[in-house]
Each structure stands twice: as structure tokens, then as C-alpha cells.
N, CA, C and O atoms as a MOPAC input file, in Angstrom:
PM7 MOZYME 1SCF
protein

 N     -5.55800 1    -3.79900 1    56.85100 1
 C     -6.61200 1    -4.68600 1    57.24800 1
 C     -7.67100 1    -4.67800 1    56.14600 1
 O     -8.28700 1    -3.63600 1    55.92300 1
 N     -7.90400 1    -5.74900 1    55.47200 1
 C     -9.14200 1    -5.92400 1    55.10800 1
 C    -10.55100 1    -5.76500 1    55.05300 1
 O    -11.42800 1    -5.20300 1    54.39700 1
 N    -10.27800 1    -6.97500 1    56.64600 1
 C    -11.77200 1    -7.21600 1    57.16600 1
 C    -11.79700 1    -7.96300 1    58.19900 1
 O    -10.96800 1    -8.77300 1    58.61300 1
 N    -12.77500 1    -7.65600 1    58.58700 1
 C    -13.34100 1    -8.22600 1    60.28800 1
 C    -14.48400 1    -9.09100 1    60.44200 1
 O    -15.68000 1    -8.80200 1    60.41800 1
 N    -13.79600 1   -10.42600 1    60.63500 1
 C    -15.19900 1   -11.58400 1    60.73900 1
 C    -15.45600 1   -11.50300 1    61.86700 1
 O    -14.80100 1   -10.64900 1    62.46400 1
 N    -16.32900 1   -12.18200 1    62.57400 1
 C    -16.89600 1   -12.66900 1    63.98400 1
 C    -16.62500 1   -14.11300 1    63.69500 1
 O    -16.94500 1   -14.78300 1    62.71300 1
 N    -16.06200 1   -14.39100 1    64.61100 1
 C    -15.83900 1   -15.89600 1    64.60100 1
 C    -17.07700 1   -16.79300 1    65.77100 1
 O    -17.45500 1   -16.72800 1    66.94100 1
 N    -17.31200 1   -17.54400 1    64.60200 1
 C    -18.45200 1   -18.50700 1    65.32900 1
 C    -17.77300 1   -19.70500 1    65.86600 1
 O    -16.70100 1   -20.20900 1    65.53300 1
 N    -18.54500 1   -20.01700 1    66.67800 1
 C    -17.82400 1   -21.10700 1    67.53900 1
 C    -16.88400 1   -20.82100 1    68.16800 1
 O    -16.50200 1   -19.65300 1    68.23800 1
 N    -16.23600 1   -21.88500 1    68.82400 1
 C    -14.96800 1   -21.77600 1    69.53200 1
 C    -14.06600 1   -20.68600 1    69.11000 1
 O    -14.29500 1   -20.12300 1    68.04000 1
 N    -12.76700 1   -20.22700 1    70.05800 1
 C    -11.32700 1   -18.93400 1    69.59800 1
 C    -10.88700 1   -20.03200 1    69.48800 1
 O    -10.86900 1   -20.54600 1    70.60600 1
 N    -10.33300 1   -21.00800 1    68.38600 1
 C     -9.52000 1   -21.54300 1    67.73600 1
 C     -9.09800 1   -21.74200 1    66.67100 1
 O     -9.83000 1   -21.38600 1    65.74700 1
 N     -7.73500 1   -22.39700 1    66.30800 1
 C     -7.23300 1   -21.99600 1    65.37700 1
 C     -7.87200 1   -22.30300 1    63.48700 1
 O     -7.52700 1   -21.73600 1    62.45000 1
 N     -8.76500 1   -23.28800 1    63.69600 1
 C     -9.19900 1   -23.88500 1    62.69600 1
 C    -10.47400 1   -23.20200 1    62.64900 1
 O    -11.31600 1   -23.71400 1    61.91200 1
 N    -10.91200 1   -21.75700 1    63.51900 1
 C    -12.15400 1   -21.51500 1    63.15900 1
 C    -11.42700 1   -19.43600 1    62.94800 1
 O    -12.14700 1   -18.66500 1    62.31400 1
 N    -10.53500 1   -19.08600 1    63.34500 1
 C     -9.78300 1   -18.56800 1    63.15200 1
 C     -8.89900 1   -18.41800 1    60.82700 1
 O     -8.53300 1   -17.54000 1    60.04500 1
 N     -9.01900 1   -19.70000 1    60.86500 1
 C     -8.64800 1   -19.72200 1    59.70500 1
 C     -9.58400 1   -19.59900 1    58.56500 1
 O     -9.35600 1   -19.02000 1    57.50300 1
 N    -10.72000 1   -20.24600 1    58.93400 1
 C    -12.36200 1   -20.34900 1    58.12000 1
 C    -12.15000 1   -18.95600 1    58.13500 1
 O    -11.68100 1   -18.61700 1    57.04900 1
 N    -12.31000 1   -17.90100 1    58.98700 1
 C    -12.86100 1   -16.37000 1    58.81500 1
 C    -11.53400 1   -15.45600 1    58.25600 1
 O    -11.70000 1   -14.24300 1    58.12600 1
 N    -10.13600 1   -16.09900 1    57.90900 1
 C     -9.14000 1   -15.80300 1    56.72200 1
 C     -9.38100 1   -16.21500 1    55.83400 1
 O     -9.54200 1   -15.37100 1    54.95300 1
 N     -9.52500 1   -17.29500 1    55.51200 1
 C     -9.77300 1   -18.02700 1    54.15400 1
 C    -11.07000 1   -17.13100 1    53.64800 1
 O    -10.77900 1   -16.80500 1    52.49600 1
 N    -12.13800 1   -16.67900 1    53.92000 1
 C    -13.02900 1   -16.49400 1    53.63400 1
 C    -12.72300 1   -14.93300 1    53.17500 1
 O    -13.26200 1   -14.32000 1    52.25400 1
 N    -11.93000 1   -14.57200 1    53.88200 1
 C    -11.22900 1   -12.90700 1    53.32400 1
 C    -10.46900 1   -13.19900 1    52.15800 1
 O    -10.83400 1   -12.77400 1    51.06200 1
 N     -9.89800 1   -13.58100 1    52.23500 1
 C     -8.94600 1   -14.29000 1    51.04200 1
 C     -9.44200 1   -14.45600 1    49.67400 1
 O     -9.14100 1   -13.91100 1    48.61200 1
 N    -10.22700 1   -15.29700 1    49.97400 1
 C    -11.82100 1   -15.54500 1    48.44300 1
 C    -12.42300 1   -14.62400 1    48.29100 1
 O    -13.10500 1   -14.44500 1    47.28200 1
 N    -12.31500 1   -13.64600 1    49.42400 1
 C    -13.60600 1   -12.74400 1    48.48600 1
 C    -13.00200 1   -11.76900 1    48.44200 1
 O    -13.67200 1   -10.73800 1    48.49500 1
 N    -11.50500 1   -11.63300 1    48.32900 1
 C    -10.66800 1    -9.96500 1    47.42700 1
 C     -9.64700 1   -11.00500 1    46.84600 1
 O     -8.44000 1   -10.76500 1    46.87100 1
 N    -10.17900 1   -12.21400 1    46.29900 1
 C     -9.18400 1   -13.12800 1    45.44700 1
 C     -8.02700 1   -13.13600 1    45.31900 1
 O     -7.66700 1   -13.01900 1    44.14700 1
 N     -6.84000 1   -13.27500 1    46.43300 1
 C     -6.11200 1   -13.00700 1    46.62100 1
 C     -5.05200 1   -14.27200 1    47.15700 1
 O     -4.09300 1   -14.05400 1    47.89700 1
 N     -5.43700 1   -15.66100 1    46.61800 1
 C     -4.84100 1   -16.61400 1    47.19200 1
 C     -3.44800 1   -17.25200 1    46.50600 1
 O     -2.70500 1   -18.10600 1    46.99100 1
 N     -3.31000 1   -16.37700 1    44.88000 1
 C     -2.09000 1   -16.70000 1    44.52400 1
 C     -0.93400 1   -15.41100 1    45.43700 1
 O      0.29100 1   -15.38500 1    45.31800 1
 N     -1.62700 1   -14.62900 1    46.15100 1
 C     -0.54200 1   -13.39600 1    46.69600 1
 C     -0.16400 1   -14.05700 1    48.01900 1
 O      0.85500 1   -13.53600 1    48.47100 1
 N     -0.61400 1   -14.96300 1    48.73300 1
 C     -0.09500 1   -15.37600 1    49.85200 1
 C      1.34100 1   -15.44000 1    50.19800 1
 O      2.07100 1   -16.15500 1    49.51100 1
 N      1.79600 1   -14.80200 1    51.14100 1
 C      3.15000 1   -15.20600 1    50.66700 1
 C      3.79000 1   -15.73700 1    52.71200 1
 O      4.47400 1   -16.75000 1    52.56600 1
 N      3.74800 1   -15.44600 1    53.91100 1
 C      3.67400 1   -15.48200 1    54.96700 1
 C      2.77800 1   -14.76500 1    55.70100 1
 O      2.04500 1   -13.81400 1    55.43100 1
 N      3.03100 1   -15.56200 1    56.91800 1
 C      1.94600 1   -14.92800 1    58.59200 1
 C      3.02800 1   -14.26900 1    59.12600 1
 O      4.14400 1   -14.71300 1    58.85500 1
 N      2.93400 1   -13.37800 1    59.77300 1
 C      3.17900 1   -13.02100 1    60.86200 1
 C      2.79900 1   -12.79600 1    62.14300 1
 O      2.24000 1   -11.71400 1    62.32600 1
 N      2.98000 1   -13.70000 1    63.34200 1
 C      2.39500 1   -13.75800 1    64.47800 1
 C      3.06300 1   -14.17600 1    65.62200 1
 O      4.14100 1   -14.76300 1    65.72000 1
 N      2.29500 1   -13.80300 1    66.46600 1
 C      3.20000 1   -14.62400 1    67.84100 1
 C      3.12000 1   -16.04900 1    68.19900 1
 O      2.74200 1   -16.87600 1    67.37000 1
 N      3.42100 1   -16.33800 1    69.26600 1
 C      3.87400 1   -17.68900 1    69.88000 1
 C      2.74200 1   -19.14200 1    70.05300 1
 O      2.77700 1   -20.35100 1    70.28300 1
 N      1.87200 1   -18.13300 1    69.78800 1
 C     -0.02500 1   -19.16100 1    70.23300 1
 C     -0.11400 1   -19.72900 1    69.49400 1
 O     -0.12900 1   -19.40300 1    68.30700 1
 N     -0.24000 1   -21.21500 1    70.14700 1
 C     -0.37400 1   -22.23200 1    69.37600 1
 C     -1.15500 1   -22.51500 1    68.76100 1
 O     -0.97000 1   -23.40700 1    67.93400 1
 N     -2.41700 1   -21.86900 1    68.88600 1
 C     -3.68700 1   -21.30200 1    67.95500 1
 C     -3.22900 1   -21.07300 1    66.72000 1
 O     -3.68000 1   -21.61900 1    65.71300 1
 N     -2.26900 1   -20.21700 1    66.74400 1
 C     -2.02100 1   -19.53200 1    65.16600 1
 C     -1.52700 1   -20.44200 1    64.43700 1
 O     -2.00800 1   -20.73500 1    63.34200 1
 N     -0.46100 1   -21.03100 1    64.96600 1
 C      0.62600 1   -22.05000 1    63.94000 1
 C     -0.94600 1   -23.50000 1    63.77300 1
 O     -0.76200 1   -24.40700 1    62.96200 1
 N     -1.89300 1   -23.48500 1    64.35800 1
 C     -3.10100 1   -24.35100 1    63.97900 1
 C     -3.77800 1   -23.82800 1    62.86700 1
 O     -4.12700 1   -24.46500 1    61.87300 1
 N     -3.97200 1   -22.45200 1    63.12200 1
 C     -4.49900 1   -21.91300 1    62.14000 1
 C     -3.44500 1   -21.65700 1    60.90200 1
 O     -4.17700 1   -21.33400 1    59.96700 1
 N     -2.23100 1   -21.64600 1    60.49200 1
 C     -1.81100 1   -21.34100 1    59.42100 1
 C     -1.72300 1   -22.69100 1    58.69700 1
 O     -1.65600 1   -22.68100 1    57.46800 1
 N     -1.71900 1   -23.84200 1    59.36400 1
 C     -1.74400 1   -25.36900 1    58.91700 1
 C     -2.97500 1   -25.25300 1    58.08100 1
 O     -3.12300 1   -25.55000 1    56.89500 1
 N     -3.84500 1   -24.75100 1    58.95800 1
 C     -5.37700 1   -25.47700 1    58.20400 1
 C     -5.46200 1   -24.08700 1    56.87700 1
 O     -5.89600 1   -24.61100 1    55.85100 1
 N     -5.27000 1   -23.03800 1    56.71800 1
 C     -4.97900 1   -22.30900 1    55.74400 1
 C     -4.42400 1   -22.95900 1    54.59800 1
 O     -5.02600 1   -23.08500 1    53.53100 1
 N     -2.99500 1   -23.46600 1    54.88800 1
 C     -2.36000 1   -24.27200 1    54.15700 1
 C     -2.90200 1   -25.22100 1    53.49500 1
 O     -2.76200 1   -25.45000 1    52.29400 1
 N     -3.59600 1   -25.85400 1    54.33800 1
 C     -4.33400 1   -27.48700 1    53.97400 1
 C     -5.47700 1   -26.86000 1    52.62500 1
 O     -5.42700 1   -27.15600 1    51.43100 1
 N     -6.65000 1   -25.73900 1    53.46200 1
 C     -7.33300 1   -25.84800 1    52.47300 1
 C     -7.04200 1   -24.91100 1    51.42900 1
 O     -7.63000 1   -25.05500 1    50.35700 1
 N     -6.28700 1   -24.04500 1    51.56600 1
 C     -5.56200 1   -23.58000 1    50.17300 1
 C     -5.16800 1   -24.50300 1    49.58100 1
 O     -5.87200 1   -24.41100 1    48.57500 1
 N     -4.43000 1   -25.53300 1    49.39800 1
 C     -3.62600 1   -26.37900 1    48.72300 1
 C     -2.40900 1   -25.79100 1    48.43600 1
 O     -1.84500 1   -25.88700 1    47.34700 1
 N     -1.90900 1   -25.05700 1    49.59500 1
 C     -0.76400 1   -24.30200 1    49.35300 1
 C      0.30900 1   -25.66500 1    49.41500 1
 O      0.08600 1   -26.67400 1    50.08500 1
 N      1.75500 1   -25.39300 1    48.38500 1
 C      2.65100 1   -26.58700 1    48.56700 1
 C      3.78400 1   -26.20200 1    49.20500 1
 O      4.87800 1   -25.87300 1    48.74600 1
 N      3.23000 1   -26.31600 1    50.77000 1
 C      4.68500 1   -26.10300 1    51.63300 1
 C      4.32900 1   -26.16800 1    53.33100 1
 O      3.14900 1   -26.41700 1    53.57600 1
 N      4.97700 1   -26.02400 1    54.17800 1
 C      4.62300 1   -26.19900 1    55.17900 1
 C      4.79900 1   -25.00800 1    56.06200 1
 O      5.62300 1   -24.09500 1    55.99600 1
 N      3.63000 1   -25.28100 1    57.07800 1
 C      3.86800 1   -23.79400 1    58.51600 1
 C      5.29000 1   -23.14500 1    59.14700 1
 O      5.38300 1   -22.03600 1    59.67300 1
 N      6.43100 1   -24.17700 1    58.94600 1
 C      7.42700 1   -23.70400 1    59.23600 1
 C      8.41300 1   -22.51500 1    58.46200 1
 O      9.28400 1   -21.72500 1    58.82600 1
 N      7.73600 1   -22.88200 1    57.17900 1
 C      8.64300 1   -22.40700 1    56.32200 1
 C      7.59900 1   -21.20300 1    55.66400 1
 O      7.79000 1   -20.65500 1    54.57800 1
 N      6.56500 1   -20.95900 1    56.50100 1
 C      5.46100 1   -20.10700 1    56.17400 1
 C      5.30600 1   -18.59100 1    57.11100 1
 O      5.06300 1   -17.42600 1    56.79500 1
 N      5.59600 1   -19.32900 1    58.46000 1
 C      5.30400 1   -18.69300 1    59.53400 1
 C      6.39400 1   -17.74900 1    60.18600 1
 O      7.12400 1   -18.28800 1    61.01700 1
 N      6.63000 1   -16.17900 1    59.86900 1
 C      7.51600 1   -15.24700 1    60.88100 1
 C      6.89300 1   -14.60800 1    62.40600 1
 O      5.81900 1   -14.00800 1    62.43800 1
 N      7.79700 1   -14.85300 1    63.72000 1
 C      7.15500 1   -14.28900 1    64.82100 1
 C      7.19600 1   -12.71200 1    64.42600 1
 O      7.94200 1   -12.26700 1    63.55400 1
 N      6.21600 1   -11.86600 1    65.25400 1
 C      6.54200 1   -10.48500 1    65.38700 1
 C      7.31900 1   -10.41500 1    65.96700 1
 O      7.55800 1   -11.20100 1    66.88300 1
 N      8.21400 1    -9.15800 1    65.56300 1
 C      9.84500 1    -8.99400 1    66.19200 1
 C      9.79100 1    -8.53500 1    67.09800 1
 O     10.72800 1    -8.56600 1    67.89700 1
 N      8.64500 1    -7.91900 1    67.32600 1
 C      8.08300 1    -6.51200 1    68.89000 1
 C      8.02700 1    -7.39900 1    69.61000 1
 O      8.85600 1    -7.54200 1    70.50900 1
 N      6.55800 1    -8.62900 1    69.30600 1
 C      6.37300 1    -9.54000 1    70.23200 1
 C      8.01600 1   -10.23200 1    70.96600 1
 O      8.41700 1   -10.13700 1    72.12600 1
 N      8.74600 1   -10.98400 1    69.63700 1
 C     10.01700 1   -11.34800 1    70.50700 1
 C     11.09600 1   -10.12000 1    71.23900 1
 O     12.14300 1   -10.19700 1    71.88200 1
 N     10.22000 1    -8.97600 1    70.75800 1
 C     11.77300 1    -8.12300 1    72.05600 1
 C     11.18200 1    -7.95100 1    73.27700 1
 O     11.77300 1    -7.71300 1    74.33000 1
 N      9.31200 1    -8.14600 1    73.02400 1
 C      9.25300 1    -7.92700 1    74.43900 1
 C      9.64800 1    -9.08900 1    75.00000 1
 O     10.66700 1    -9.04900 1    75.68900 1
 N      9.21900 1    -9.86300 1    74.90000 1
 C      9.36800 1   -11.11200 1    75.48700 1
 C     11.10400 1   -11.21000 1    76.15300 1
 O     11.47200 1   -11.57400 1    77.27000 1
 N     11.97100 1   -10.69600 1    74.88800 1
 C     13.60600 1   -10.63700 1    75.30000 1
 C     13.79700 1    -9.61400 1    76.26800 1
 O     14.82800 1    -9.70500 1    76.93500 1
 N     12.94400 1    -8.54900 1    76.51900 1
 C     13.08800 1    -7.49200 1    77.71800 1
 C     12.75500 1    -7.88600 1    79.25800 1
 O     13.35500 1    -7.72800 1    80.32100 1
 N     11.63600 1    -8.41500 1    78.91800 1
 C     11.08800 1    -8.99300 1    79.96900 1
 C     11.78600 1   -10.11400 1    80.40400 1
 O     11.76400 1   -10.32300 1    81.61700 1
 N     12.56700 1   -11.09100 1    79.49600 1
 C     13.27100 1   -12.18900 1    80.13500 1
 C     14.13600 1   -11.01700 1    81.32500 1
 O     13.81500 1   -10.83600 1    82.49900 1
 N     15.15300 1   -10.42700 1    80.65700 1
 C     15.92900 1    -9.79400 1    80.51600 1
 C     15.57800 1    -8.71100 1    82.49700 1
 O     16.29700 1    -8.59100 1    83.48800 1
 N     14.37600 1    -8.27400 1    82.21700 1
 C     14.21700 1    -7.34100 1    83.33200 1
 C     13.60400 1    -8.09700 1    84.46700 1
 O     14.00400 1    -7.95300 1    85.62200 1
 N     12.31300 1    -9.16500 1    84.02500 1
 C     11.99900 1    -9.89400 1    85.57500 1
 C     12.71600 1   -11.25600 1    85.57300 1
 O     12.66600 1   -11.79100 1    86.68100 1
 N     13.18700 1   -11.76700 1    84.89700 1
 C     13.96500 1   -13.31700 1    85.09900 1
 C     12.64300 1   -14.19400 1    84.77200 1
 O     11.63800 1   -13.72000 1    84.24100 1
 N     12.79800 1   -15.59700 1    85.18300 1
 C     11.53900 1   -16.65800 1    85.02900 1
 C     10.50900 1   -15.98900 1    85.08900 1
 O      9.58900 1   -16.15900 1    84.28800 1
 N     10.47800 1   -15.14800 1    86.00300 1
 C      8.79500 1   -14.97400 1    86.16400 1
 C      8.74500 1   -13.40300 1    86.77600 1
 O      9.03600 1   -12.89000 1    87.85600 1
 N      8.23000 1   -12.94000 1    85.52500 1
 C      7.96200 1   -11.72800 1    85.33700 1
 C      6.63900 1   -11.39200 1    86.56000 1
 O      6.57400 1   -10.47500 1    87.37900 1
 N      5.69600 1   -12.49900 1    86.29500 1
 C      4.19600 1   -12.23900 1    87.22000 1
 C      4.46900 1   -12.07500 1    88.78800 1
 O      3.52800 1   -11.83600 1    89.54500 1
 N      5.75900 1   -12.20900 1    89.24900 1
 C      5.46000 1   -11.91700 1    90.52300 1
 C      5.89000 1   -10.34100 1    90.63300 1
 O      5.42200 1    -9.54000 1    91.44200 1
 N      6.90600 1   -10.06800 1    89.62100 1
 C      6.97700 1    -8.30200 1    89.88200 1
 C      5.66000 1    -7.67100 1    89.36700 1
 O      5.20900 1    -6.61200 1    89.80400 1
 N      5.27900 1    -8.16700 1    88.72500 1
 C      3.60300 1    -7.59900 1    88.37400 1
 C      2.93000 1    -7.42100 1    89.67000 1
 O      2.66100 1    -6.34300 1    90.20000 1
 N      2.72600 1    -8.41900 1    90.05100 1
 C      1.80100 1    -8.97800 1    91.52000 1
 C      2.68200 1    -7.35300 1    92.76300 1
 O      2.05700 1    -6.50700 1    93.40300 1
 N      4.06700 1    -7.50300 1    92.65500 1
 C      4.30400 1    -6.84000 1    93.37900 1
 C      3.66600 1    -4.77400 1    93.18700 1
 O      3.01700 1    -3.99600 1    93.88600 1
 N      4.33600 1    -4.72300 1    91.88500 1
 C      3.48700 1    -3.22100 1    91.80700 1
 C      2.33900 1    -3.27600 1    91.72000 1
 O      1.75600 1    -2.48200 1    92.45900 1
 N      1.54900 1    -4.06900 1    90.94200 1
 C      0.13900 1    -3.85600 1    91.51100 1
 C     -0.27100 1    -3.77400 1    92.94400 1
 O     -0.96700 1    -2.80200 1    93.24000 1
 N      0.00200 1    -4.52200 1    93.77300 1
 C      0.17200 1    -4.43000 1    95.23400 1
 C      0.09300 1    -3.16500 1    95.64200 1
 O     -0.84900 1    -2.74000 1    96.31100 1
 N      1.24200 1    -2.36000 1    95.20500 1
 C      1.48500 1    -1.46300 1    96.07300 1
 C      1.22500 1    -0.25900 1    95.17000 1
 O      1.61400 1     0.82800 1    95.59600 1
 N      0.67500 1    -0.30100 1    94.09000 1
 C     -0.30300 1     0.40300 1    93.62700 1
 C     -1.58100 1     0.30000 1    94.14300 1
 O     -1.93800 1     1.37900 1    94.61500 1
 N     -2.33700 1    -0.49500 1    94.23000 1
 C     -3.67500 1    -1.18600 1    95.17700 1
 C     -3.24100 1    -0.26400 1    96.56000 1
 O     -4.04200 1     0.54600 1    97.02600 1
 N     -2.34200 1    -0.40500 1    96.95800 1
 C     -2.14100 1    -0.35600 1    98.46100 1
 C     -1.58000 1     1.64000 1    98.65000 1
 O     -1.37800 1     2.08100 1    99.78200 1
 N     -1.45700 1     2.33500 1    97.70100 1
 C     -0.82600 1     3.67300 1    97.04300 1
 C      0.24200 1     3.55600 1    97.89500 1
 O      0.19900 1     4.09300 1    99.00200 1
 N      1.21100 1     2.91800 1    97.52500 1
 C      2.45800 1     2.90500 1    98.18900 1
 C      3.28100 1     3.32600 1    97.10400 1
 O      3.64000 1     2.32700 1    96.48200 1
 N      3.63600 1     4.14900 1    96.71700 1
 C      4.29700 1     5.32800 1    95.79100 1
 C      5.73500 1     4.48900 1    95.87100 1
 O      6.10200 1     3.73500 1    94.97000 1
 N      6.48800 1     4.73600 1    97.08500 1
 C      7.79900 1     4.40000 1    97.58900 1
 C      8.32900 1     3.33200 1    97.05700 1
 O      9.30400 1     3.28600 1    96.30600 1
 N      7.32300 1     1.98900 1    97.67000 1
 C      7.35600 1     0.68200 1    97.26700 1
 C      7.66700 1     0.36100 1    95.29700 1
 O      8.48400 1    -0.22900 1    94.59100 1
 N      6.50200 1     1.13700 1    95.14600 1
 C      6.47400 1     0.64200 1    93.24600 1
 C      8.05200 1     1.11000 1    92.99800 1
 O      8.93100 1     0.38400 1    92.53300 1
 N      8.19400 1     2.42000 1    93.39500 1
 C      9.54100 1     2.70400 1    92.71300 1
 C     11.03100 1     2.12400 1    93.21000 1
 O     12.06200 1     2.22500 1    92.54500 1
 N     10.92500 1     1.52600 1    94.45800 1
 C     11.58600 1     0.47900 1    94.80800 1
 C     11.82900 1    -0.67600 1    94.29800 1
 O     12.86700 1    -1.32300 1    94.16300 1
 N     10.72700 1    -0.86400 1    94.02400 1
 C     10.77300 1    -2.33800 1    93.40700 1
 C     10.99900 1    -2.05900 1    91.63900 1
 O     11.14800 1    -3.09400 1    90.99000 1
 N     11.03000 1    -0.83400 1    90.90700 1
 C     11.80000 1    -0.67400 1    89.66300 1
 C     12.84800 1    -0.15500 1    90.00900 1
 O     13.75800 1     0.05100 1    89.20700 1
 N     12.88600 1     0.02200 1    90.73200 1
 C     14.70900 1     1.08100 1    90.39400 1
 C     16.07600 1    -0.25200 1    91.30600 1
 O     17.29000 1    -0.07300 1    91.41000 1
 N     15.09500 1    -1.70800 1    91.90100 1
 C     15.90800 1    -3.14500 1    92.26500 1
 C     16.02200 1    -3.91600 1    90.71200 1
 O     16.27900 1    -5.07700 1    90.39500 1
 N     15.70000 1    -2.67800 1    89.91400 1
 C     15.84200 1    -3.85600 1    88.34700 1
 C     17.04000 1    -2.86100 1    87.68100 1
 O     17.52300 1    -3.28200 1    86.63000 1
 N     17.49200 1    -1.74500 1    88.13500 1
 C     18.88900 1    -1.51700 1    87.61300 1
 C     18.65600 1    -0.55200 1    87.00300 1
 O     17.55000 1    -0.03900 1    87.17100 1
 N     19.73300 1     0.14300 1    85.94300 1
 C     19.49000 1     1.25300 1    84.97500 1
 C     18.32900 1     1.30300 1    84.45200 1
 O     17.70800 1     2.35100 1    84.62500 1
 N     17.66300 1     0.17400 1    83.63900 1
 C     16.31800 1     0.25300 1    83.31200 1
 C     15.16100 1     0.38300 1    84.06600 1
 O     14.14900 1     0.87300 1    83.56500 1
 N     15.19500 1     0.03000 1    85.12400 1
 C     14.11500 1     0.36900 1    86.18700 1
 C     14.30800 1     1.82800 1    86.54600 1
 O     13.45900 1     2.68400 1    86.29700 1
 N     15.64700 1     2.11100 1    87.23600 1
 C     15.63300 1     3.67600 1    86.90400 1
 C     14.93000 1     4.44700 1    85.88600 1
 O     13.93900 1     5.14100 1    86.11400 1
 N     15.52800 1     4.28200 1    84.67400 1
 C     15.28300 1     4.86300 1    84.03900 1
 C     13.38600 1     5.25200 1    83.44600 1
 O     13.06400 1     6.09500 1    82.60900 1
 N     12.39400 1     4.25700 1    84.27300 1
 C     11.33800 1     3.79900 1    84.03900 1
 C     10.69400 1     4.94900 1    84.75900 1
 O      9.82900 1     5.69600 1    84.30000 1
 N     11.36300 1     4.99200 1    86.22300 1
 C     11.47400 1     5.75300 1    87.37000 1
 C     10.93800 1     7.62500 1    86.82100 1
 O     10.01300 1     8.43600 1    86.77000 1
 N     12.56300 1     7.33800 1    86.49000 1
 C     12.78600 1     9.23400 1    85.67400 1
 C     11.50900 1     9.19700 1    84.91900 1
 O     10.76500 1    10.17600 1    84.98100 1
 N     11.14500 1     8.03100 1    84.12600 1
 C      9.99000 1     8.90600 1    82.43200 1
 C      8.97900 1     8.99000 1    83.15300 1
 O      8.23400 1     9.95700 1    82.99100 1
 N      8.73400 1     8.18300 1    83.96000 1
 C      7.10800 1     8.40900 1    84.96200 1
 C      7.00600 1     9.38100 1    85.87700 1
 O      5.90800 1     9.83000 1    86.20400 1
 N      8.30700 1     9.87100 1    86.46300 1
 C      7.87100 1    11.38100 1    86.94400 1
 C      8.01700 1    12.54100 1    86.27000 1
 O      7.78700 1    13.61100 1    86.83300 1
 N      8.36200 1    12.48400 1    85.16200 1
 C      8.33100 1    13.60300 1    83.97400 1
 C      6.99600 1    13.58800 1    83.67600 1
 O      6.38200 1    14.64300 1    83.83400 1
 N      6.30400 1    12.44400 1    83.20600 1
 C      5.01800 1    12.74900 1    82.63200 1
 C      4.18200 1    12.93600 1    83.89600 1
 O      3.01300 1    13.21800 1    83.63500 1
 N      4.55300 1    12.83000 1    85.56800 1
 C      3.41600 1    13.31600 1    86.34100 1
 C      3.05900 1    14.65800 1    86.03000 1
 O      1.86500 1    14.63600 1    85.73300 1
 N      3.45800 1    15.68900 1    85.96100 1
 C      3.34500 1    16.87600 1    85.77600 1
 C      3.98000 1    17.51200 1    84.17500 1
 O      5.09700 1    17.41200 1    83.66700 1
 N      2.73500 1    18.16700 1    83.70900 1
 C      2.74300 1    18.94300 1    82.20900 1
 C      3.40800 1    19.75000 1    81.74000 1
 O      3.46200 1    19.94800 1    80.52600 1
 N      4.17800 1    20.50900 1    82.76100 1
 C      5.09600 1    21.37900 1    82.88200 1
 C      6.25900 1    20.42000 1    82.48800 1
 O      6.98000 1    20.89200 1    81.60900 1
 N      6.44800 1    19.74500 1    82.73200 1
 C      8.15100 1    18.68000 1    82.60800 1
 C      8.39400 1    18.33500 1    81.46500 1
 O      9.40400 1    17.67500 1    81.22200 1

């Protein structure tokens, strides 16, 4: 890391890019550009356009831009462990966390298979220091 702007105005991508660009110029570093790496927000791929634009870089966001690989495995785990919609198993352990229903949470991971098991086992190892 560089450096840390405060971004004025709006969290978007074109004000997002002003406070890169501005890192950029001042450790002169705009022939080293070489890709982003980021996730899915459409913020970013706004912001690497307008980078582009006012760099006068000659090429485009597609051919600029790599996702994080973490970001896509979670995303592939989570397809993978809640289906469409992850937020209602959320909704559910929180629930019954809210509600200290011990039974319930681990019910409702160990209905997601080996991996829910297995989620099961590491969280009662780390209840106690001894384990």
C-alpha cells in the first residue's frame, strides 16, 4: 500500500479513481501500470475506465482488469454450500444465534453435508483451549 486518500464526494467509481490517479503522480509511477485487481463492483470496472481515460493508457478495462481469486472461491463456495441464496441460511443462524439455540445453528450446518460438518467439528475445538 502506498497511500490512503479520503475520498470526497460521493463512494464512486470516478471519485475512487481521482484519489488513485493522484497516488500514481505523486510516486510517478504511471509508465509501471500494468493491471487491477478487484472484485465484481461495478464501481471498480468505473473506476479502472476513468483511470484509463485519464492516463491515456492505450487499451481497454477488459483487458486490464483481474477478479480476486479469494473473492471468486468464495463466491464458488458459497454458490456451492447455500445454493441461490445464501441470505436465508444467514437469516437462519443468526436466528438461532439471537435466539441461543446451540442445536438449531448446528443443524442447520451439518443439513449442508461434509462441509457443514466439518464447520461443526472446527467450532467445537476452538470452544475450549485445551482442544
Amino acid at each position: 500500500m502506498l497511500r490512503l486518500y479520503r475520498l470526497k464526494g460521493p463512494y464512486s467509481g470516478e471519485n475512487i479513481a481521482e484519489a488513485i490517479i493522484a497516488v500514481i503522480k505523486t510516486y510517478k509511477i504511471i509508465n509501471k501500470i500494468g493491471y487491477f485487481v478487484l472484485n465484481n463492483a461495478g464501481l471498480n470496472d468505473t473506476c479502472v475506465s476513468a483511470i484509463i481515460k485519464r492516463l491515456n493508457i492505450k487499451d481497454i478495462k477488459e483487458h486490464r482488469c483481474l477478479r480476486c481469486l479469494g473473492y471468486v472461491l468464495n463466491l464458488l463456495v458459497k454458490a456451492m454450500l447455500f445454493g441461490k441464496n445464501p441470505e436465508v441460511f444467514k437469516k437462519d443462524i443468526t436466528t438461532a444465534a439471537i435466539l441461543g439455540d446451540e442445536k438449531a445453528a448446528l443443524w442447520h450446518w451439518r443439513s449442508k453435508g461434509a462441509l457443514g460438518k466439518l464447520y461443526n467439528v472446527i467450532n467445537y475445538i476452538h470452544l475450549i483451549l485445551q482442544r
